[in-house]
C-alpha positions in Angstrom: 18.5 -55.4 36.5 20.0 -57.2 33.9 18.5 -55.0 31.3 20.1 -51.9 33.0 23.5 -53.5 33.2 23.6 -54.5 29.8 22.3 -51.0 28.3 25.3 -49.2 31.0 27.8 -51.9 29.6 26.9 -50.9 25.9 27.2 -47.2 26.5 30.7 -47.7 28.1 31.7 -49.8 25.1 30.5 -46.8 22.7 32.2 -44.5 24.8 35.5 -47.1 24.8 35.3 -47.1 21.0 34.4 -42.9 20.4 37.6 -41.5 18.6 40.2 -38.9 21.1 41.6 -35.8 19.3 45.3 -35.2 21.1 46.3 -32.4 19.8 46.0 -30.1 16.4 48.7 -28.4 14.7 49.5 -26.4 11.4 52.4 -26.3 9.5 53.7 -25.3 6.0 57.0 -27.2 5.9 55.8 -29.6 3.1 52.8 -27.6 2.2 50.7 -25.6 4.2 48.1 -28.3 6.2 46.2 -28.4 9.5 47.2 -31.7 11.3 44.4 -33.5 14.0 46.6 -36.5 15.6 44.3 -38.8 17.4 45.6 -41.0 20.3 44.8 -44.3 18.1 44.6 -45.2 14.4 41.6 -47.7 15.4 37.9 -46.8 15.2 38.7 -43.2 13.4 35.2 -41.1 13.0 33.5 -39.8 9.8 34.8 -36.1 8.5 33.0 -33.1 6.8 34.1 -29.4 6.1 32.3 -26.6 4.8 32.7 -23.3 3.8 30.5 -19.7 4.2 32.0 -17.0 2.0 29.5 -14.6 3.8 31.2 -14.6 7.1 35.1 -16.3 6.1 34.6 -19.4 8.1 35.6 -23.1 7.8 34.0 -25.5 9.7 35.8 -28.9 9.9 33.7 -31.7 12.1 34.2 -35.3 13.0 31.5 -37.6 14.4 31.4 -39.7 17.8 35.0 -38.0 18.7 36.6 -36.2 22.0 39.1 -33.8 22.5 41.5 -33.8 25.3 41.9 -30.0 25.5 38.4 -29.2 25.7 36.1 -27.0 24.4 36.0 -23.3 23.7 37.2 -20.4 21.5 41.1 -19.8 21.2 42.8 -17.2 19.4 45.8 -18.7 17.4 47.2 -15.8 14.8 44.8 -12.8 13.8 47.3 -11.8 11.5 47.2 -15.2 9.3 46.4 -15.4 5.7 44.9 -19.0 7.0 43.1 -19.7 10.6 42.9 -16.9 12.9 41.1 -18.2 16.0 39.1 -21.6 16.5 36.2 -22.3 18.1 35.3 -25.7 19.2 32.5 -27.3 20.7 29.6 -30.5 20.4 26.3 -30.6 18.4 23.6 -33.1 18.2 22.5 -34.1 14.7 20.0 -36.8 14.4 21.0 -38.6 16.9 24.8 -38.5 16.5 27.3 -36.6 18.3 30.0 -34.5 16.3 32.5 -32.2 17.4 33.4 -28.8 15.0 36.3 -26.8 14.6 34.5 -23.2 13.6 37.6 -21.4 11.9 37.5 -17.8 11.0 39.6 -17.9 8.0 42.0 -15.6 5.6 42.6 -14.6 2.2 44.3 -18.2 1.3 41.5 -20.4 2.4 38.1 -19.5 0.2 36.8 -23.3 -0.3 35.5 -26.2 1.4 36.7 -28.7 -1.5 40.1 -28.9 0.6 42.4 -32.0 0.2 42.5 -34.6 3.2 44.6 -37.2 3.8 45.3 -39.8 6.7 49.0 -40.2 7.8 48.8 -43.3 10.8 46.8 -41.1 13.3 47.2 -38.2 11.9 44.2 -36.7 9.9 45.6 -33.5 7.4 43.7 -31.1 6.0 46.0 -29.4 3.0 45.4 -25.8 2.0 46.9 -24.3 -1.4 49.6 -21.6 0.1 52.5 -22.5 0.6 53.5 -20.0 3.8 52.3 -19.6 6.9 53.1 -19.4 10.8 53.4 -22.8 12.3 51.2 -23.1 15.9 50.7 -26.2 18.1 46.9 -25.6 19.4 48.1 -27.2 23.3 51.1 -24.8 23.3 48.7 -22.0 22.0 46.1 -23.0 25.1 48.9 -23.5 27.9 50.4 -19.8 26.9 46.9 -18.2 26.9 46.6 -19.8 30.6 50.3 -19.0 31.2 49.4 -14.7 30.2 46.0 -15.3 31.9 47.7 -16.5 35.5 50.3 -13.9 34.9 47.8 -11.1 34.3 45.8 -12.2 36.8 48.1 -11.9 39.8 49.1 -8.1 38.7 45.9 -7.6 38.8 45.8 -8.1 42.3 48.6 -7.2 43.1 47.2 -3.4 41.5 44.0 -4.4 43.1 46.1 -4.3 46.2 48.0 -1.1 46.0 44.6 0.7 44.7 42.6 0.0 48.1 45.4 1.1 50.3 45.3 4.6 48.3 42.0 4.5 48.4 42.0 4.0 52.5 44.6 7.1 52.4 43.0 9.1 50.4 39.2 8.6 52.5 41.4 9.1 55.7 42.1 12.8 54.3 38.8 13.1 52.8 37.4 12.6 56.6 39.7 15.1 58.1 38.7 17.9 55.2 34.8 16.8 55.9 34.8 17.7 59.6 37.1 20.7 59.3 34.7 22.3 56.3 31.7 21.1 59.3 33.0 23.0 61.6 33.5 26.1 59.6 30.2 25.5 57.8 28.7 25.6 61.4 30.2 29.4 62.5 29.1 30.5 59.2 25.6 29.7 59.9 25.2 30.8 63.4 26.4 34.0 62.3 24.1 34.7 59.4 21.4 33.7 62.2 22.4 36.3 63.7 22.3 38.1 60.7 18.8 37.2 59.5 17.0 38.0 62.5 18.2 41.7 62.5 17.1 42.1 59.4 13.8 40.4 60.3 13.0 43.0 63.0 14.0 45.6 60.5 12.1 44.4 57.7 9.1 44.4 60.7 9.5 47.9 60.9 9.2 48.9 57.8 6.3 47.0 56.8 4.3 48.5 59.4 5.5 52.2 58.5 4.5 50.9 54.6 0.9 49.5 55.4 0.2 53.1 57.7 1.1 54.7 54.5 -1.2 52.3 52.0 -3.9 52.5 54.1 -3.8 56.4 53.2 -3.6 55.9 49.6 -6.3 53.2 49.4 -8.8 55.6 51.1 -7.8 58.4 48.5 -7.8 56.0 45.6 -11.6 55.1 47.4 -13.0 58.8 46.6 -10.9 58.9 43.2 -12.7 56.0 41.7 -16.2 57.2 42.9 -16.2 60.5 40.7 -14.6 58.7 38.1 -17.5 55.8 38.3 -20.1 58.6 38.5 -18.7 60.6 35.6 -18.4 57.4 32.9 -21.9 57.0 34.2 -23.1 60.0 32.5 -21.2 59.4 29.5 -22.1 56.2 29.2 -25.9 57.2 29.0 -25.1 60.2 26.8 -23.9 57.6 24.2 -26.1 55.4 24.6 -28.5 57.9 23.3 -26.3 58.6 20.8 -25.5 54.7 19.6 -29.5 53.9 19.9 -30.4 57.2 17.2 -27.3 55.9 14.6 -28.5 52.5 15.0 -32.1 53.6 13.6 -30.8 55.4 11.2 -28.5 52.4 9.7 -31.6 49.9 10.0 -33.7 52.4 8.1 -31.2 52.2 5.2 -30.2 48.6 5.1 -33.7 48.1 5.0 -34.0 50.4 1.7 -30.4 48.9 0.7 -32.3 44.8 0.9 -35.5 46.1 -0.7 -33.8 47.5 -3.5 -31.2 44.2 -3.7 -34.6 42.2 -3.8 -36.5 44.0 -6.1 -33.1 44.1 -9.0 -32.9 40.1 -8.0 -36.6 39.9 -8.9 -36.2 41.7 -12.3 -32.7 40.0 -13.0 -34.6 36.8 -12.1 -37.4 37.4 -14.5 -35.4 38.9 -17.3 -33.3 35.3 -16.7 -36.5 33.0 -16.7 -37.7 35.1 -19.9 -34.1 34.9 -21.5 -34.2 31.1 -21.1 -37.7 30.7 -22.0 -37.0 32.7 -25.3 -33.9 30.1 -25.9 -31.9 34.0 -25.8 -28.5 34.8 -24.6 -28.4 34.3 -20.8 -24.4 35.1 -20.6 -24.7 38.6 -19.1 -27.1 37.0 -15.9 -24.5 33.8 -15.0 -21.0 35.5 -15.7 -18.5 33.5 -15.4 -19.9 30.2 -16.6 -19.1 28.8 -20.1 -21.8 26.1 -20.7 -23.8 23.8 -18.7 -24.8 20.8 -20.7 -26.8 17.3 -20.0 -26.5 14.2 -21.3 -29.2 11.2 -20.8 -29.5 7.8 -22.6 -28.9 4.2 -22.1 -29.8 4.2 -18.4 -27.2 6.9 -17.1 -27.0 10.9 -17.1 -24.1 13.0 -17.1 -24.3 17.2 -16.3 -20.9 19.1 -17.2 -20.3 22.5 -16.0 -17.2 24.5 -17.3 -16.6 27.7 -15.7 -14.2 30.8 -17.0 -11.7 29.3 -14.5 -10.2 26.2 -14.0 -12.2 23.5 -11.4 -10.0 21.2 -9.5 -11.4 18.5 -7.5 -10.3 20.0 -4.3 -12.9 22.8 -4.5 -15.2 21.0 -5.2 -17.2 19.8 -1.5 -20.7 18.8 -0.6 -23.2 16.9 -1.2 -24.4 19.0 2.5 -27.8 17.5 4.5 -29.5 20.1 1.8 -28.4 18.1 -1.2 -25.9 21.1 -1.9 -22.5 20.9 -4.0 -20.3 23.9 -3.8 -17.6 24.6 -6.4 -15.3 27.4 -4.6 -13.7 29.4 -7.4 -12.3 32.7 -6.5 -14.6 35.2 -7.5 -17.4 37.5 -5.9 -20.0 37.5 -8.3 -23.7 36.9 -7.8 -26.1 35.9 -10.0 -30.0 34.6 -10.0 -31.0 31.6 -9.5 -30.5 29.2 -12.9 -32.9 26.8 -12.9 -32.3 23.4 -15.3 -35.5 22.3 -15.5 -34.3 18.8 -17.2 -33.1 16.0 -15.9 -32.9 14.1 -12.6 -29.4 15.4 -11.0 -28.9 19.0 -10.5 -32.3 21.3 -9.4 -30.9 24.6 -9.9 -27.4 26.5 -10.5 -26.7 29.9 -9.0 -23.2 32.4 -7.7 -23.0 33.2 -4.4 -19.9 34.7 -2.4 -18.9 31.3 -1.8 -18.7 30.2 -5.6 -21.0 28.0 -7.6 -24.0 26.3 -5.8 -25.9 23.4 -7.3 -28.8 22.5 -6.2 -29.3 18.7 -6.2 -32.8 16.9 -6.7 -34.1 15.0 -3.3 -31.5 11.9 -2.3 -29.4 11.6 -5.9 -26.0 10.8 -5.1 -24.1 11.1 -8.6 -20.3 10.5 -9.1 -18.0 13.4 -8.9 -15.2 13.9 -11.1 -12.8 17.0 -12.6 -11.3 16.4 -16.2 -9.6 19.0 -18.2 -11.0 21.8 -15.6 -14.5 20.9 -15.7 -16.7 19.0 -13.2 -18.8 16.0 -14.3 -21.4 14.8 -12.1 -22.8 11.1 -13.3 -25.9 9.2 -11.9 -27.9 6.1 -13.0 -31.3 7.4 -14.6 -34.2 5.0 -14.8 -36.7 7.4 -16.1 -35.4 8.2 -19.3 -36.9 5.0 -21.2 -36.7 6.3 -24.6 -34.0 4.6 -27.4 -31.1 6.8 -27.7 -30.0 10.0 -26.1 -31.4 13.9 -25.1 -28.8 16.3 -25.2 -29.6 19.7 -23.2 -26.9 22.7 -23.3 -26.8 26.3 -21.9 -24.2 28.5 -22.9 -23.6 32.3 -23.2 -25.5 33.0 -26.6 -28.6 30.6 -25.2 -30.3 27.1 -24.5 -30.5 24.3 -26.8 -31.8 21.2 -26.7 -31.4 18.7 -28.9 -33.4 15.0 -29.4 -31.5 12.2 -30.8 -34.2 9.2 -30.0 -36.7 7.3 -31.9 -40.2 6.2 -31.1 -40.9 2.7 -30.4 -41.1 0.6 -33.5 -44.6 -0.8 -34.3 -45.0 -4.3 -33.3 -46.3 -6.7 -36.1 -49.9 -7.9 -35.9 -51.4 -11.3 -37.0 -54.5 -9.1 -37.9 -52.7 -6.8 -40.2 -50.6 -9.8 -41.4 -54.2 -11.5 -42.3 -55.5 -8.7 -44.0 -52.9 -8.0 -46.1 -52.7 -11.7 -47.4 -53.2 -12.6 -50.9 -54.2 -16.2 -51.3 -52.4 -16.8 -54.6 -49.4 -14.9 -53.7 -46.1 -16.8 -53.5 -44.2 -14.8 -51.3 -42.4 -16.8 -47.9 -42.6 -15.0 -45.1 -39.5 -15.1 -42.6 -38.8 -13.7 -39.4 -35.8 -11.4 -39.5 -33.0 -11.6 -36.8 -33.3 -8.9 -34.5 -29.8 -6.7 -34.2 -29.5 -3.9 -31.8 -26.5 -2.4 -30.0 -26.7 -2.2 -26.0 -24.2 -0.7 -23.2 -22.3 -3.5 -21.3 -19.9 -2.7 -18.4 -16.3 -3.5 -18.2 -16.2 -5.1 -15.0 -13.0 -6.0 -13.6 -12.5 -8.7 -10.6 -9.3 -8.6 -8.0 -7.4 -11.5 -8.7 -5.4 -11.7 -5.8 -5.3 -12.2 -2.0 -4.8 -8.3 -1.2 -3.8 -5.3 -3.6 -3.2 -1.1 -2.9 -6.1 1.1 -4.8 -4.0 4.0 -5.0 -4.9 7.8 -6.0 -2.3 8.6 -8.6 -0.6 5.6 -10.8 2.6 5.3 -8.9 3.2 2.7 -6.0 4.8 5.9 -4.2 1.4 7.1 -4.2 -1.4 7.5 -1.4 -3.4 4.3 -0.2 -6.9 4.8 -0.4 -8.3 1.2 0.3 -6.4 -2.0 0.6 -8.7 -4.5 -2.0 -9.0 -8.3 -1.9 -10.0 -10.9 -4.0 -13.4 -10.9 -4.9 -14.0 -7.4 -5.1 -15.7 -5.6 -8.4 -14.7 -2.7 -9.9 -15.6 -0.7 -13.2 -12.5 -0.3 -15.8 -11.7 3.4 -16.7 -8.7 3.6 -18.4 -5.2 1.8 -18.8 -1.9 3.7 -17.9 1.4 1.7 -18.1 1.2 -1.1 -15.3 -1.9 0.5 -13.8 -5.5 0.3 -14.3 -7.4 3.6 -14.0 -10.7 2.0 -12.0 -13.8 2.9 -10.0 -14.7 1.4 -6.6 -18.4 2.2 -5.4 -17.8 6.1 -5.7 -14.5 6.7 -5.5 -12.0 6.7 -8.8 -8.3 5.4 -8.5 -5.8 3.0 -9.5 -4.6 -0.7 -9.1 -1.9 -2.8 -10.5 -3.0 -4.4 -13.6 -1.5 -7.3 -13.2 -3.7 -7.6 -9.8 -7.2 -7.8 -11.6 -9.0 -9.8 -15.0 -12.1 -9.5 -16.6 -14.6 -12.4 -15.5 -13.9 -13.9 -18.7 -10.5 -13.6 -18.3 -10.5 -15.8 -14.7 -8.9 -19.2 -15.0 -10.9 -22.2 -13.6 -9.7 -22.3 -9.9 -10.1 -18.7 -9.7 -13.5 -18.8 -11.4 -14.0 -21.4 -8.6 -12.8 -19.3 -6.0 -15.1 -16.4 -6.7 -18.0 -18.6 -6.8 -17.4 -19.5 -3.3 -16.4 -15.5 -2.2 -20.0 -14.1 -4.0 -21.6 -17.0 -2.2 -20.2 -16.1 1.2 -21.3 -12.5 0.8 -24.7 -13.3 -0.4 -24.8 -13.2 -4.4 -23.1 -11.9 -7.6 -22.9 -8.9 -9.2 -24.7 -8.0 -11.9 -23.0 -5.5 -13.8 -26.1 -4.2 -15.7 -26.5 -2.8 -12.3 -23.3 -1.3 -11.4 -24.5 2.7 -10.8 -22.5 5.6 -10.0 -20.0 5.3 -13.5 -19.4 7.5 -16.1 -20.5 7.3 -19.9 -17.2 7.8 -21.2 -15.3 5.1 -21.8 -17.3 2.4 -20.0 -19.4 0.9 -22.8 -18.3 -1.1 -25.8 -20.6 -1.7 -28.8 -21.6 -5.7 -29.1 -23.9 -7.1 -31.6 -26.7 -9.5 -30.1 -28.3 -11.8 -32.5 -30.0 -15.2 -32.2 -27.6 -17.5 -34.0 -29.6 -20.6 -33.7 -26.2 -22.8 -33.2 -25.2 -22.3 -36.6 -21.2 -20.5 -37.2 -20.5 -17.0 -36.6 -21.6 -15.3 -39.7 -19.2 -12.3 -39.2 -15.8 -15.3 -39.0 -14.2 -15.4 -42.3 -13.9 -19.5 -43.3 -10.4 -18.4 -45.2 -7.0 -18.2 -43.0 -8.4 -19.6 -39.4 -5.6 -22.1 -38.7 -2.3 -19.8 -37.3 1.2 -21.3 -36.9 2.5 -21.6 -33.9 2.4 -23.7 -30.5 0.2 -26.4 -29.9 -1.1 -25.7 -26.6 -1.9 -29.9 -26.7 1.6 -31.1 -27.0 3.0 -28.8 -24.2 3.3 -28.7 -20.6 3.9 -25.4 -18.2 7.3 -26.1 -16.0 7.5 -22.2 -14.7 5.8 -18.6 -14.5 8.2 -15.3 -14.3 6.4 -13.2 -12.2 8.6 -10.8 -10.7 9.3 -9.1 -14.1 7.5 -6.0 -15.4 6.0 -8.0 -17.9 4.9 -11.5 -16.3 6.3 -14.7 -18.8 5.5 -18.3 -18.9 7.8 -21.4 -20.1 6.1 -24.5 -21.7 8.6 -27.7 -22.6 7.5 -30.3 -25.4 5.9 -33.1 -23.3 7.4 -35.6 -26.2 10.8 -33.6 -26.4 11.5 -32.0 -22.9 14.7 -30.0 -24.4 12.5 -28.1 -26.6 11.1 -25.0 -24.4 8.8 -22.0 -25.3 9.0 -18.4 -23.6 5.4 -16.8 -23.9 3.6 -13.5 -22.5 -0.3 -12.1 -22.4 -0.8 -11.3 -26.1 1.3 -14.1 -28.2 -0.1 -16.1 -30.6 0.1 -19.7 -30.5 -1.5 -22.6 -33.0 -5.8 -21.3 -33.6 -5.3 -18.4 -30.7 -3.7 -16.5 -28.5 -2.3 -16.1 -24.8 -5.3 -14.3 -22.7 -4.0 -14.2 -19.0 -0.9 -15.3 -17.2 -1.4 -15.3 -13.3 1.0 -16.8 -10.3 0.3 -20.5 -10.7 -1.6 -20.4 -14.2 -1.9 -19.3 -18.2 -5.6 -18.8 -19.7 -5.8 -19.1 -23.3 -8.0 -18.7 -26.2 -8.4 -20.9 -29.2 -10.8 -19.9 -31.8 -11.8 -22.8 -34.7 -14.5 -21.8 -36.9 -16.0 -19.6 -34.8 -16.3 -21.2 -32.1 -14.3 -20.2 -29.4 -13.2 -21.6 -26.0 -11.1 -21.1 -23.1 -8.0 -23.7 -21.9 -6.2 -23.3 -18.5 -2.8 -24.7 -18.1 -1.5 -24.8 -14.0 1.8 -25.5 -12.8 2.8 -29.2 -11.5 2.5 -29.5 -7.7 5.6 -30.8 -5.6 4.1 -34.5 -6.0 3.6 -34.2 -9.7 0.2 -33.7 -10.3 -2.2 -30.2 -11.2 -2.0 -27.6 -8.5 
């Protein structure tokens, strides 16, 4: 108990000492201020004001104070160049209770860096005009109450005078009701009387009307039985008639197919023979330009080019029947063109429908258009030879054309024995090994989530939505996209989305590790199928260096100018911008600061990658080369 009356006496001692607003005024007689007179100059509370250009409104608060006119919005002069209406009320802060003054403002107050001053209990706010429209804020509240009262009791006094018309004007409405009832009543009785003459009527005639359908229906009866027995006859007379021209048309489209079969046969063999004598084949597949094939390093390509253009959209298939059609408008035919190479396309022949190319068993090649032709690109194991087998067909013939080598002989220990000489002094060395080999430019998406668009525009359609981890093969570059394929379908991303696996900083290198392991591996890309030659493959030299310096590094001019990637730190990454930027400081001289992008040069290398929260680069010092990642600072100081 005496816990309780000592907390009650406390809070009536904070309430004794919390600061009482009287009244608030405005004034411009010795420069425009707003006046709040409290009803003490003892225990006056702690004052703030702030301004929001956005919506024009001061706020003005004091803590651990009352008002005695109370709370709510008033309207004090919507014409003013200064406060226009107030609104006041209490908010809880951290514990502390403060009352605001929300004031939608004019034109003459556009700061909250307003002078104060404290005359006895008076607390001024000065503005910087100098003419304004003085208002008391209790004679503003008492005339708002005194309108209110007034408006109040006209409206009931109208409120009044509106039901006793309103009782008048039912009153009338009543009398009008039952006099239109009883009129509304005659009216009715007599078109009762009304209706059911014309009912007994209406009787009569219907019964004269179904005496005289009853006629007709028995004449129409006999009518429709000669007609029935006369199309009877008819109908059997061409029957016979139908059944005789029928014959006669079977006899001759059998004629018409033997003779079709027997000039396919011929055509077929003088095509066969044609091909077989490497001849010109033009005049039996009109309408194509060359068919060509292209095998080596693992992949095959076949290329058709027809007399008119091939888009992409015509192009449909493959069916259940390992059939691609190519619908070009045209009605020719032709026999059937069979490649006889290669592990793609079976056979090529015109139909009505257009071009039809027989596929061989499940191969599922890539399917592409470029500069009117269609390409059709598969993975081929079979050809194990070194180098490439070109294959064409064109109007004036078929060519073929072998640009591989046989294997090379391997050395033998025999041989080598044989061919000693005892005496000789000749040192025998084992040559490094060069040879060139295909390697895929695999690219990795860098980022939680990216579009892979159809055309390079981010107007374009969505095909996929991408996220980090996925592979895909680099095509082509085009301004800020990257021309890519993804499994068997060819589009575009954001560059600035994707890297090359040697291009990854450390935490994303980290972070893919963990994605492949979560979906059950890594890609190789020696085994990435389904891509085209062109453009994929770059030429690399593969030697055993046995540790010792690049041979093909010139020793001359290795050290650049530029920044010393050891004596900076990264304080920012512009990302936003088309072309992504990084700023490094001096860790020594923090006023010193570098701007850099993917490309620059700094001391011994070069800028590789710039992502969200890092820069890759690489530094290159007699021949050897190596890979630095800078991140940003967390919010604590350290390495994100």
């Amino acid at each position: 108990m005496k816990c309780k009356f000592l907390i009650l006496f406390m809070m009536a001692a904070v309430a004794i000492q919390a600061a009482q607003i009287k009244d608030v005024r405005f004034a411009c007689d010795k420069g425009c201020r707003l006046m709040f007179t409290f009803d003490s100059e003892k225990n006056l509370p702690t004052f703030f004001q702030k301004y929001d250009a956005s919506s024009k409104k001061l706020v003005a608060g004091f803590s651990d104070t009352d008002i005695s006119l109370g709370q709510g919005s008033f309207m004090v002069d919507g014409d003013s160049k200064f406060v226009k209406n107030i609104r006041i009320f209490k908010e809880n802060y951290r514990g502390s209770t403060f009352l605001k003054f929300e004031m939608e403002v004019g034109s003459a107050i556009d700061s909250d860096k307003n002078d104060i001053s404290l005359e006895k209990a008076n607390f001024l706010l000065k503005f910087k005009g100098k003419v304004g429209k003085a208002w008391t804020l209790s004679k503003v509240i008492a005339d708002s109450k005194k309108s209110a009262d007034k408006q109040s009791l006209e409206d009931k006094k109208r409120a009044a005078t509106d039901k006793k018309e309103a009782a008048k004007i039912a009153l009338e409405e009543k009398k009008a009701a039952e006099k239109a009832a009883k009129e509304e009543k005659a009216r009715l009785a007599a078109e009762k009387k009304a209706a059911e003459k014309a009912a007994l009527e209406e009787k009569k005639r219907l019964a004269a009307e179904k005496k005289a359908a009853e006629k007709a229906a028995l004449e129409e009866k006999k009518r429709l039985a000669a007609e029935k027995k006369a199309a009877e006859k008819a109908a059997i007379e061409e029957r016979k008639a139908a059944e005789k021209a029928a014959l006669e048309e079977k006899a001759a489209a059998e004629k018409a197919a033997k003779d079709e079969i027997n000039r396919i046969v011929s055509q077929q063999k003088m095509l066969d023979q044609a091909i077989k004598d490497g001849g010109a084949i033009g005049e039996y597949l009109p309408g194509l330009k060359e068919l060509t094939l292209l095998v080596g390093s693992g992949m095959e390509q076949v290329k058709l080019v027809a007399d008119a253009p091939i888009e992409l959209k015509n192009v449909s298939g493959p069916t259940k029947a390992s059939v691609v059609v190519v619908s070009l408008p045209s009605s020719k035919k032709s026999p059937v063109f069979n490649l006889n190479a290669g592990s793609i396309v079976k056979s090529v022949v015109w139909t009505d429908d257009g071009i039809k190319l027989q596929l061989q068993g499940d191969v599922a090649p890539v399917m592409m258009v470029q500069d009117g032709a269609l390409i059709l690109q598969a993975q081929n194991t079979k050809f194990s030879k070194d180098g490439f087998c070109f294959w064409s067909a064109k109007s004036s013939g078929v060519t073929l054309k072998d640009w591989t080598r046989a294997s090379e002989e391997k050395p033998s220990f025999d041989k080598f024995v044989k061919t000693y000489e005892k005496d000789s002094k000749k040192q025998v060395a084992g040559a490094e090994t060069f040879h060139l080999r295909p390697v895929v430019r695999e690219l990795i998406v860098v980022v939680d989530e990216t579009e892979f668009y159809a055309a390079p525009n981010e107007n374009a359609q969505v095909l996929q939505r991408l996220v980090f981890g996925e592979h895909l093969v680099s095509l082509d570059m085009t301004g800020m996209f990257r021309k890519v394929q993804y499994g068997n379908r060819v589009g575009y991303v954001n560059r600035r989305s994707v890297g090359f696996r040697d291009e990854l900083t450390a935490v994303q290198a980290e972070r893919l590790k963990e994605v492949e392991k979560d979906r059950g591996g890594v890609l190789n890309p020696e085994n990435v199928s389904n891509s085209r030659l062109v453009d994929l493959y770059e030429d690399r030299v593969v030697y055993s260096s046995f540790g010792r310096r690049d041979p093909f590094v010139d020793i001359k001019g290795l050290v650049e100018e530029g920044i010393n990637i050891d004596q900076v730190e990264l304080v920012g990454i512009i990302w936003e911008s088309d072309v992504p930027m990084a700023i490094l400081v001096e860790t020594k001289n923090p006023s010193v600061s570098y701007t850099i992008k993917e490309g620059d040069k700094i001391l011994n290398g070069k800028v590789l990658k710039i992502t969200q929260t890092d820069v890759l680069f690489l530094i290159q010092e007699f021949g050897v080369s190596r890979r630095y990642s800078m991140g940003l600072p967390d919010k604590f100081g350290g390495d994100k």
